[in-house]
ZASE-818594 format. One record per residue: x, y, z of N, C-alpha, C in turn; residue number from 1; residue in one letter. Coordinates in nm, 4 decimals, padded with zeros to 6 digits, always signed. Layout:
// residues N
+----------+----------+----------+----------+----------+----------+----------+----------+----------+-----+---------+
|     n.xx |     n.yy |     n.zz |    ca.xx |    ca.yy |    ca.zz |     c.xx |     c.yy |     c.zz | num | residuo |
+----------+----------+----------+----------+----------+----------+----------+----------+----------+-----+---------+
|        X |        Y |        Z |        X |        Y |        Z |        X |        Y |        Z | NUM |       A |
...
+----------+----------+----------+----------+----------+----------+----------+----------+----------+-----+---------+
***
This chain:
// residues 101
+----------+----------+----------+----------+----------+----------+----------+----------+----------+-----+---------+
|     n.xx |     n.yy |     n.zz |    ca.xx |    ca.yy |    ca.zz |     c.xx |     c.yy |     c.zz | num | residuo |
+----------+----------+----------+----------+----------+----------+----------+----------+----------+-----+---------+
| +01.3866 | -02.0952 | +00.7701 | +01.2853 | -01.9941 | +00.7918 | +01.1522 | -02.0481 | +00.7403 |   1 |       X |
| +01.1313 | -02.0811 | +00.6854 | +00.9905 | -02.1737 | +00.5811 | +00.8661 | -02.0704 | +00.6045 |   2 |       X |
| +00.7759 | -02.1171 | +00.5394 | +00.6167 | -02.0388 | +00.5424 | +00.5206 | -02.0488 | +00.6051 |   3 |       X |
| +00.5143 | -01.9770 | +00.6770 | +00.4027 | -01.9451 | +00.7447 | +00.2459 | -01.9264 | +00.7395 |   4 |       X |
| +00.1543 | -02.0250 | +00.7332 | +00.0614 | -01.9833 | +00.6447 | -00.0743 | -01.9099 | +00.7214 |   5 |       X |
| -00.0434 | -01.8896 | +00.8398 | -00.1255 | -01.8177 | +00.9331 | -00.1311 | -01.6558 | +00.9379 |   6 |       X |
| -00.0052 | -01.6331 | +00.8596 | +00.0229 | -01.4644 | +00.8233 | -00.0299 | -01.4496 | +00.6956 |   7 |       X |
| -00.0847 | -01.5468 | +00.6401 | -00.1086 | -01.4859 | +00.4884 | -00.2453 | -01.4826 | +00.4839 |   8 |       X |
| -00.2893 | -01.4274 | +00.4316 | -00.4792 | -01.3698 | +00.4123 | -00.4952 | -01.3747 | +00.2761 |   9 |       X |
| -00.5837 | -01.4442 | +00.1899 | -00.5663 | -01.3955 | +00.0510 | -00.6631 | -01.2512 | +00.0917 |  10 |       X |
| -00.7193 | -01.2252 | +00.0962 | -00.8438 | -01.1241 | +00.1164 | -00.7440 | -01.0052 | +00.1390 |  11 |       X |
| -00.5715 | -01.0114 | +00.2095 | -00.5127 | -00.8379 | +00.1879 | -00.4783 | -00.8632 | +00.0916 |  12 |       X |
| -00.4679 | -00.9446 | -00.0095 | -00.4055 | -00.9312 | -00.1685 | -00.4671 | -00.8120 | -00.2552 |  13 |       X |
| -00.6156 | -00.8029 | -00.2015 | -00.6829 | -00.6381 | -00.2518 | -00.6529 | -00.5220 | -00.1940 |  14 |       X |
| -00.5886 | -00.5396 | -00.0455 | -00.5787 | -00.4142 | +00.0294 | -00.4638 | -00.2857 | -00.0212 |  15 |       X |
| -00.4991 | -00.1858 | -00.0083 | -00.3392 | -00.1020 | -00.0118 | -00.2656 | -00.0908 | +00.1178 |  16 |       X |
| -00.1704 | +00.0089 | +00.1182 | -00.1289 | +00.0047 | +00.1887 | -00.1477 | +00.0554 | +00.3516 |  17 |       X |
| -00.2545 | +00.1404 | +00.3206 | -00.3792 | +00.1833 | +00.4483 | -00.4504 | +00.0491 | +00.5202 |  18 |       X |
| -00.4736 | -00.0586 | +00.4462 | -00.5635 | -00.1494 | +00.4786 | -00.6776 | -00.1315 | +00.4174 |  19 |       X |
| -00.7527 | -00.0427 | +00.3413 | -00.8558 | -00.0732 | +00.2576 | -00.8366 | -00.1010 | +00.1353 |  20 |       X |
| -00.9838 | -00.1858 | +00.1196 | -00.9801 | -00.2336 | -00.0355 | -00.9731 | -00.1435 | -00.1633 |  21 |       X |
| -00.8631 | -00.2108 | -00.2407 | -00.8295 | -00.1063 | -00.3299 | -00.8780 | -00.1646 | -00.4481 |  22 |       X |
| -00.9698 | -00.0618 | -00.5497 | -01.0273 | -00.1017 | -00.6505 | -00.9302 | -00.1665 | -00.7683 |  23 |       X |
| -00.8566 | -00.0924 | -00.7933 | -00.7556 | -00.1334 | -00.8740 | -00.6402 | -00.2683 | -00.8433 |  24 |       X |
| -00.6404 | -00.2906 | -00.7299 | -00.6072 | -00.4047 | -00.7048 | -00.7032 | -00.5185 | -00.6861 |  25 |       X |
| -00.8277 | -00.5003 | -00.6833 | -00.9065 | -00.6138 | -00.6760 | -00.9076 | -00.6384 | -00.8345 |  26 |       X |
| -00.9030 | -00.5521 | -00.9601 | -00.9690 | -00.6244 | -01.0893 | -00.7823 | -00.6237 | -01.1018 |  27 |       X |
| -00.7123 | -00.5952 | -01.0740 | -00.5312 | -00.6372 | -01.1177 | -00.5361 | -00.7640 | -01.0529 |  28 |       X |
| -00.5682 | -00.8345 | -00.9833 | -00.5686 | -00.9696 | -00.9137 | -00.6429 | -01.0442 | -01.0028 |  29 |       X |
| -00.8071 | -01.0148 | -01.0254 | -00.8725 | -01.0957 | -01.0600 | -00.8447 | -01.1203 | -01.2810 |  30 |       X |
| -00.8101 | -01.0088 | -01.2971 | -00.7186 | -00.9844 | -01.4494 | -00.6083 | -01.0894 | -01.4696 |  31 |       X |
| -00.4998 | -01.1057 | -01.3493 | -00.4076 | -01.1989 | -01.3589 | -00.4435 | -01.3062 | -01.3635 |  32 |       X |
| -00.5201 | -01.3513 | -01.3012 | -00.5635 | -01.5079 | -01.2737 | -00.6714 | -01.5554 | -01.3821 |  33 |       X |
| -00.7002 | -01.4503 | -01.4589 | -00.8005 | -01.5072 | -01.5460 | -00.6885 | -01.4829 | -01.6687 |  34 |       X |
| -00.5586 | -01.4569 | -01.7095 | -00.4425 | -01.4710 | -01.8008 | -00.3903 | -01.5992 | -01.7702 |  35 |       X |
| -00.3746 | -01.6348 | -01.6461 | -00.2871 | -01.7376 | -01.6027 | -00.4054 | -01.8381 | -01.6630 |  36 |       X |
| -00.5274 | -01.8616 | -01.6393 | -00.5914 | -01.9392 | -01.7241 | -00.5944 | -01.9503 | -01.9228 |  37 |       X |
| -00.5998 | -01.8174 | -01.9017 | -00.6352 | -01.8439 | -02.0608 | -00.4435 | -01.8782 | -02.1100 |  38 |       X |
| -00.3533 | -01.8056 | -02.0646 | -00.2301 | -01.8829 | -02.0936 | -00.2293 | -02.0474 | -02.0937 |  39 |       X |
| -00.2311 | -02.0851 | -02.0040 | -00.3127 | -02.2361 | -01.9613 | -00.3572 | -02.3019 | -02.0967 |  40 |       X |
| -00.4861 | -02.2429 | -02.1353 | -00.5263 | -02.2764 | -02.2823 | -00.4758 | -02.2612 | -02.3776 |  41 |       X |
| -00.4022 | -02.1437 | -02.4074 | -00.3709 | -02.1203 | -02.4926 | -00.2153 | -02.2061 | -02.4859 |  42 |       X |
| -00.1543 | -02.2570 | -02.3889 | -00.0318 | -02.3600 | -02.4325 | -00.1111 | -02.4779 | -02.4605 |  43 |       X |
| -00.2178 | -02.5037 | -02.4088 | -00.3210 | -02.6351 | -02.4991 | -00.3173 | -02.6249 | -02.5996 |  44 |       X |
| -00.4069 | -02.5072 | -02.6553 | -00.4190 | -02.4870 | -02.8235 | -00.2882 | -02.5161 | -02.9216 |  45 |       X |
| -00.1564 | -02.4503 | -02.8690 | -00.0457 | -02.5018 | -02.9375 | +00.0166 | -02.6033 | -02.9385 |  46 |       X |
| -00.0112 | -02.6435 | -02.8303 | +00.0166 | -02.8330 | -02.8360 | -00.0507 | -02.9361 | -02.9573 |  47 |       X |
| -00.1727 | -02.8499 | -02.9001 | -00.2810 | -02.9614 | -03.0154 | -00.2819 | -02.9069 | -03.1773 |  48 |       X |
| -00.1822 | -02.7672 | -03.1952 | -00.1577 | -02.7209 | -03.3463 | -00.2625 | -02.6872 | -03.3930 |  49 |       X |
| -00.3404 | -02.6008 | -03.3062 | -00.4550 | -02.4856 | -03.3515 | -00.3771 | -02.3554 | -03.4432 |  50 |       X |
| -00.4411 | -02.3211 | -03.5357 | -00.4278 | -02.2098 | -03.5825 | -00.4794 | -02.0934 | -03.5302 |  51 |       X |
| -00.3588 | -02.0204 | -03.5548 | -00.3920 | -01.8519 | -03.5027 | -00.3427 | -01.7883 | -03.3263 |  52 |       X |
| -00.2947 | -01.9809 | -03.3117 | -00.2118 | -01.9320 | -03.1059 | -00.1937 | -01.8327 | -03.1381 |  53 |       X |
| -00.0519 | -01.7564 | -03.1796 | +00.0089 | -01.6847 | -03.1835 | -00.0402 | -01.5581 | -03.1410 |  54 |       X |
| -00.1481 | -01.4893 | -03.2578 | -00.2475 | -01.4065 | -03.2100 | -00.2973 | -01.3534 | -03.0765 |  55 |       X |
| -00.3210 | -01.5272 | -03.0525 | -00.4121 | -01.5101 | -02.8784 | -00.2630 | -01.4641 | -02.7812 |  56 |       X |
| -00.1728 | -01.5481 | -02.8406 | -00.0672 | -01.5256 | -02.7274 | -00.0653 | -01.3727 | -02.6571 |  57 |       X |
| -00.0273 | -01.3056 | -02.8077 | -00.0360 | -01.1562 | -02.7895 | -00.1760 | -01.0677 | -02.7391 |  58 |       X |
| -00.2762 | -01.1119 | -02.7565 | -00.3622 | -01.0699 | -02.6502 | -00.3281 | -01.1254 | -02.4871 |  59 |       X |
| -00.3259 | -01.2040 | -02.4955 | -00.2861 | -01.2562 | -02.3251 | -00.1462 | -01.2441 | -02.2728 |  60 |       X |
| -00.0409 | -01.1289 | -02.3904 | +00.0247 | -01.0732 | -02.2877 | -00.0012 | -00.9425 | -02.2792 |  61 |       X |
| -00.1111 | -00.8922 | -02.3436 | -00.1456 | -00.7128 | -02.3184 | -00.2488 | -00.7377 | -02.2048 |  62 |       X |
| -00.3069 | -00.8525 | -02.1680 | -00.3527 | -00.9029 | -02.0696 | -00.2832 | -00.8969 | -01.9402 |  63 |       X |
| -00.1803 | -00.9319 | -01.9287 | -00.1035 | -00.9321 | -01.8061 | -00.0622 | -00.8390 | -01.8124 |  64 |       X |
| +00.0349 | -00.7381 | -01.9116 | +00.0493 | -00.6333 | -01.8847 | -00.0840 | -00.5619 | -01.8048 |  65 |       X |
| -00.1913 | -00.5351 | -01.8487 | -00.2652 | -00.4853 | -01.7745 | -00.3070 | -00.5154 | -01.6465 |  66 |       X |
| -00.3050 | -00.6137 | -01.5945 | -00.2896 | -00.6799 | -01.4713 | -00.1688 | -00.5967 | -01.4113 |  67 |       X |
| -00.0565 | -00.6067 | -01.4365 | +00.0197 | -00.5578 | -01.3751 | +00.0324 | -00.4217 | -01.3619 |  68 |       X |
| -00.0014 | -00.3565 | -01.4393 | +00.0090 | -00.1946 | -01.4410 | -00.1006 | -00.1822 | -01.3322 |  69 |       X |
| -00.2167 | -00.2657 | -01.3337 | -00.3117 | -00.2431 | -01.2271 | -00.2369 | -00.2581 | -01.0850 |  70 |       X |
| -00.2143 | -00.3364 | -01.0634 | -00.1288 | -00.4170 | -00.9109 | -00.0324 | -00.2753 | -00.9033 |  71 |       X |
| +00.0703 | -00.2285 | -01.0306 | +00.1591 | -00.1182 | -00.9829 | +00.0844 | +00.0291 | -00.9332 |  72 |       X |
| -00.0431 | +00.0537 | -01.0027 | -00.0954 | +00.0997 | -00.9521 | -00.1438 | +00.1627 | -00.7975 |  73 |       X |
| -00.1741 | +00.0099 | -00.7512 | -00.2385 | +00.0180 | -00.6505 | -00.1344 | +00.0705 | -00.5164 |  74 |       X |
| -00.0149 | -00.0308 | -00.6204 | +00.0929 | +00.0574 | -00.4767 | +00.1681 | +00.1510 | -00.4741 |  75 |       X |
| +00.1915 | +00.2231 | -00.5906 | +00.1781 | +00.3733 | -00.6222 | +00.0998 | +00.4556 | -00.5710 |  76 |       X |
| -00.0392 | +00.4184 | -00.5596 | -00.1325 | +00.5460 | -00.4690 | -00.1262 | +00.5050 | -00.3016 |  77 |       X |
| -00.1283 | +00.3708 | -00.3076 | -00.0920 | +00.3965 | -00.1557 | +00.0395 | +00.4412 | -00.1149 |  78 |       X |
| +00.1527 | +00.4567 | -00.1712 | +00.2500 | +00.5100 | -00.0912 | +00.2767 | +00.6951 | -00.1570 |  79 |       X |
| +00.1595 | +00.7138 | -00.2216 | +00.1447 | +00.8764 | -00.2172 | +00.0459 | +00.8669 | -00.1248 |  80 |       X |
| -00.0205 | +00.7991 | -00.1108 | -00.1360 | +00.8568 | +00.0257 | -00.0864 | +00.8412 | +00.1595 |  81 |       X |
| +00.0072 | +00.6990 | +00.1546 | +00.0430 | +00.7547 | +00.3089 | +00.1589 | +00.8652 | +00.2909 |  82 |       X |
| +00.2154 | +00.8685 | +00.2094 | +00.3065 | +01.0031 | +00.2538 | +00.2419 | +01.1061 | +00.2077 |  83 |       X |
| +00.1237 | +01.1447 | +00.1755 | +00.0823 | +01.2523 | +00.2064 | -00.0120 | +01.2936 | +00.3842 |  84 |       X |
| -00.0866 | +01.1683 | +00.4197 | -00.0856 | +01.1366 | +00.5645 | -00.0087 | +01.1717 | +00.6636 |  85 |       X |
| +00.1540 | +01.1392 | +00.6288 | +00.2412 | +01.1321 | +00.7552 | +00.2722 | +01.3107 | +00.7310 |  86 |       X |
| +00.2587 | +01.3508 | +00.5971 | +00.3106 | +01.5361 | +00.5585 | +00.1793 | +01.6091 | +00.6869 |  87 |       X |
| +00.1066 | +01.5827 | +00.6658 | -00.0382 | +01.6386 | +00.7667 | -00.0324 | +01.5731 | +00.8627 |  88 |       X |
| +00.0343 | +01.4789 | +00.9256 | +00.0397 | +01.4684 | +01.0853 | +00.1463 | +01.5335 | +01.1632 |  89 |       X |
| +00.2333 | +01.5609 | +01.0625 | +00.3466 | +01.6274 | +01.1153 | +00.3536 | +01.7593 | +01.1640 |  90 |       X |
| +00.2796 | +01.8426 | +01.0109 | +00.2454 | +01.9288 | +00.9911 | +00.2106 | +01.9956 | +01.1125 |  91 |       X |
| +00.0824 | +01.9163 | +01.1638 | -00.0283 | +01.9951 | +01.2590 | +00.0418 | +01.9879 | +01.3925 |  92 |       X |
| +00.1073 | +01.8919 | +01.4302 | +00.2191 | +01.8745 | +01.5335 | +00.2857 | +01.9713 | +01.5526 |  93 |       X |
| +00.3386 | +02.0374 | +01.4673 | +00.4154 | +02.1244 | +01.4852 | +00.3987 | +02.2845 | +01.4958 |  94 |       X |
| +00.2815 | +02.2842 | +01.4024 | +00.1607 | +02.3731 | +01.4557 | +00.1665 | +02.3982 | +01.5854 |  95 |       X |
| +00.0948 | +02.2743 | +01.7033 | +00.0717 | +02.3168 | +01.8089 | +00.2035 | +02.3191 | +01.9165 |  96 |       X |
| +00.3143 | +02.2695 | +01.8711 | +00.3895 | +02.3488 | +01.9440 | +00.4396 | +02.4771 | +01.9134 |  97 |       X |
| +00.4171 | +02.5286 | +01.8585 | +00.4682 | +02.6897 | +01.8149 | +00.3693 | +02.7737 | +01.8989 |  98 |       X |
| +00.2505 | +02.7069 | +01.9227 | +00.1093 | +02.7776 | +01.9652 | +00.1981 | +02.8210 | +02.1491 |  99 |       X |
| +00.1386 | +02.9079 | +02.2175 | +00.1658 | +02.8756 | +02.3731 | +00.0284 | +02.8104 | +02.4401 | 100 |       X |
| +00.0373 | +02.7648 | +02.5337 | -00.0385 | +02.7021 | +02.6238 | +00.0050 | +02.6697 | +02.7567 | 101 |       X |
+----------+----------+----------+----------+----------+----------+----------+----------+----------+-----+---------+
***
């Protein structure tokens, strides 16, 4: 099966599940990738036997946690918004058949 790289967009990595840009997923993206860096450094710093890693470690995993609660976020409200969408298309559907015409 392998990868396809013509289906992938980084640019929907912000989208929800509507297709618009979702705030909370644009700073949960850009949050992760700036952990994945400072993790980065911060396995430098302990290599080279800096004092106080430890510390940082634990900031840069309340770091990703927050990254991620952002990202869960984002797809939490989109799948209450579209199912509140599909509740009101149905809805009104059914509306107008009850109506006569």
């Amino acid at each position: 099966m392998g990868y396809n790289k013509s289906k992938f967009r980084f640019s929907e990595t912000f989208n929800n599940s509507n297709g618009k840009t979702s705030g909370s997923g644009f700073v949960g993206v850009i949050t992760g990738i700036l952990t994945s860096i400072a993790f980065a450094a911060a396995m430098v710093g302990w290599w080279l036997g800096k004092p106080d890693v430890l510390e940082v470690f634990e900031k840069i995993l309340q770091l990703g946690l927050l990254s991620a609660a952002l990202l869960g976020v984002r797809k939490i409200s989109g799948a209450i918004m579209s199912g509140k969408g599909t509740t009101s298309v149905e809805g009104s559907s059914e509306e107008s058949d009850k109506q006569p015409g």
